[in-house]
C-alpha positions in Angstrom: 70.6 -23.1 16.2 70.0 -19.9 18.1 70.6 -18.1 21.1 69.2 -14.4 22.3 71.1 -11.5 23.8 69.1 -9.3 25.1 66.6 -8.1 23.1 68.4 -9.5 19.6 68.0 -13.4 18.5 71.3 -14.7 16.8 71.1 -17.5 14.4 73.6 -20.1 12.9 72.8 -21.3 9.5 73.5 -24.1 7.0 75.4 -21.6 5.1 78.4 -21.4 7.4 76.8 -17.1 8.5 75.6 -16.0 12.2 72.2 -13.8 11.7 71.9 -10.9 14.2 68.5 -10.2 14.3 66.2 -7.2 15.9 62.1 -7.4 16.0 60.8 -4.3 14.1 57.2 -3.3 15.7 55.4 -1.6 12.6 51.4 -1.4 10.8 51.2 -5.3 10.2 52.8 -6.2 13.5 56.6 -7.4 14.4 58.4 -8.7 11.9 62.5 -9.7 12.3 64.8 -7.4 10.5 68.3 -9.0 10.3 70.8 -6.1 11.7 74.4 -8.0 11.1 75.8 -11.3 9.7 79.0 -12.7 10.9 81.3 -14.7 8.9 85.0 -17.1 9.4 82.8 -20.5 9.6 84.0 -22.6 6.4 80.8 -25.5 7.6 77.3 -25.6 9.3 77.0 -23.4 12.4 75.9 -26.4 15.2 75.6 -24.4 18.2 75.5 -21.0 19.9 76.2 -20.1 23.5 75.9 -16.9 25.5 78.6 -16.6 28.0 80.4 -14.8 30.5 82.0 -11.2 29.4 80.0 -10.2 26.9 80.8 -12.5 24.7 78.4 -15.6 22.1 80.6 -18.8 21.2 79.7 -20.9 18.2 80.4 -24.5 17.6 80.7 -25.7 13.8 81.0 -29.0 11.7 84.2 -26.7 10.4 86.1 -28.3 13.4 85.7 -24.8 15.3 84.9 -22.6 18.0 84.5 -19.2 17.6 84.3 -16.8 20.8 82.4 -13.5 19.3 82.5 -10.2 20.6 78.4 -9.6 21.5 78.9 -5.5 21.3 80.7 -3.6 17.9 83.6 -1.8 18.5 83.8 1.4 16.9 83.5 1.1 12.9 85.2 -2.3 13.1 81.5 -3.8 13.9 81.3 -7.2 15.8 84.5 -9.2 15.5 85.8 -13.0 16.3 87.9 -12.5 18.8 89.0 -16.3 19.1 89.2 -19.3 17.0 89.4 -22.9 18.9 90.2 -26.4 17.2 87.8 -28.6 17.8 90.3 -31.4 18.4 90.1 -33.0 14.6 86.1 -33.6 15.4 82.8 -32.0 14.1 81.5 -29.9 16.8 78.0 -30.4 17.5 77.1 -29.0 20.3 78.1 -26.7 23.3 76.9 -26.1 26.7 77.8 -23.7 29.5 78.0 -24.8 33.6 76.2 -23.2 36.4 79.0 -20.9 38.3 81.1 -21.2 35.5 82.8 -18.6 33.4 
């Protein structure tokens, strides 16, 4: 799954990580460098979601939401900020309302 945030694409991944990742210009074109990797997921990343306040939720077969800070604070770098039970239930999939936050 991915999602972008202004100019960065993040990824979920098999292997439980979020990629942050930035496209490098250079001699043999624009490649993607990966800038960050976020970790807490103990199963498959499903789903990602931009939303409201500055923030990127993923959904995971873990059973989980995570809410994730999009900006780093200070040397503490980007954090989860929430963790959401999924109800018992694999989480496959998220989607966000027009007008709402």
């Amino acid at each position: 799954c991915m999602c972008t945030v202004g100019p960065e694409l993040w990824t979920g991944s098999d292997d439980f990580s979020i990629r942050i990742w930035s496209l490098v210009e250079g001699m043999q074109g624009a490649k993607a460098e990966c800038t960050d990797t976020l970790v807490g997921h103990t199963d498959s990343v499903t789903s990602l979601l931009v939303a409201a306040g500055a923030t990127v939720w993923s959904a995971s077969a873990d059973k989980t939401v995570r809410v994730w800070a999009v900006a780093a604070e200070g040397d503490k770098g980007r954090q989860c900020m929430r963790v959401i039970q999924g109800g018992g239930v694999r989480v496959g999939s998220l989607v966000t309302m027009a007008g709402q936050n």
